[in-house]
C-alpha positions in Angstrom: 80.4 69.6 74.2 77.0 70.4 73.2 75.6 72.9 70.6 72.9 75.6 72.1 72.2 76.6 68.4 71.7 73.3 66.8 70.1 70.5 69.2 70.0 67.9 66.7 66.8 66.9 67.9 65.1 63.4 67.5 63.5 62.6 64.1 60.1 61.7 65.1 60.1 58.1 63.0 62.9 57.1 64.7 60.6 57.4 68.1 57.9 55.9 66.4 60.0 53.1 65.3 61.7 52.6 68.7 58.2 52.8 70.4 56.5 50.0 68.3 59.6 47.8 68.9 59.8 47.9 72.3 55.8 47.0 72.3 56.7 44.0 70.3 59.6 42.8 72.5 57.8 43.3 75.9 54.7 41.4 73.6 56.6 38.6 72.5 58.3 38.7 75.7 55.1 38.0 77.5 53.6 35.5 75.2 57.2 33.4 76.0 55.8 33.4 79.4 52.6 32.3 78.9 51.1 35.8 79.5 48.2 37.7 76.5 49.5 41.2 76.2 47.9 41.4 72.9 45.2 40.0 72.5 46.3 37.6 69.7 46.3 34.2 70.4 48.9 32.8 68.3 52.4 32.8 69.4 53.5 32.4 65.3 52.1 35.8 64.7 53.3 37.7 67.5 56.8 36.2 66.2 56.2 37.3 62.5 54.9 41.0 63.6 58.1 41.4 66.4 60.9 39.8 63.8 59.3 42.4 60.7 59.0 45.4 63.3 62.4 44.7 64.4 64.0 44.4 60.7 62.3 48.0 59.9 63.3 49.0 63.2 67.4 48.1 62.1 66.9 49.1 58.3 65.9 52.3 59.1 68.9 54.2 60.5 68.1 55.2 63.6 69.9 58.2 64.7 70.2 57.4 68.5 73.6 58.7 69.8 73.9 62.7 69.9 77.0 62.7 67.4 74.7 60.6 64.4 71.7 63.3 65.6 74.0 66.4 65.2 75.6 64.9 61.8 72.0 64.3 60.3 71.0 67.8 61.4 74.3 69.0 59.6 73.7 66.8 56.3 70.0 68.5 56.5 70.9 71.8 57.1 73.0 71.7 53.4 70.4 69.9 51.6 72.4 66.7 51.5 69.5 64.6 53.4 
């Protein structure tokens, strides 16, 4: 059941953050195989900037299911968030 009135729509952080940690998963991903997606050379790096991006990524709680969406649009609508 889905609310006309009130999309809950996507907080645009949470695509930002979802955005930059898929780059550094398909990046790290790529550097396992031998491949430069970036063009940083050392595989330590590319581990330190995909294990930081992905503990932002989880900190930050990422409204991705419709029911978390519409409840944060609720808790904003009050002034609670």
């Amino acid at each position: 059941m889905t609310n006309k009135q009130n999309p809950a729509p996507f907080d645009k952080m949470m695509i930002i953050r979802t955005t930059i940690l898929l780059l550094a998963w398909i990046n790290q991903f790529l550097v396992m195989k031998g491949y430069k997606a970036l063009p940083i050379t050392n595989e330590d790096i590319t581990f330190i900037i995909t294990l930081l991006i992905s503990i932002w990524a989880w900190w930050k709680n990422n409204d991705v299911r419709y029911k978390a969406r519409r409840n944060t649009q609720y808790l904003k609508d009050r002034g609670l968030k």
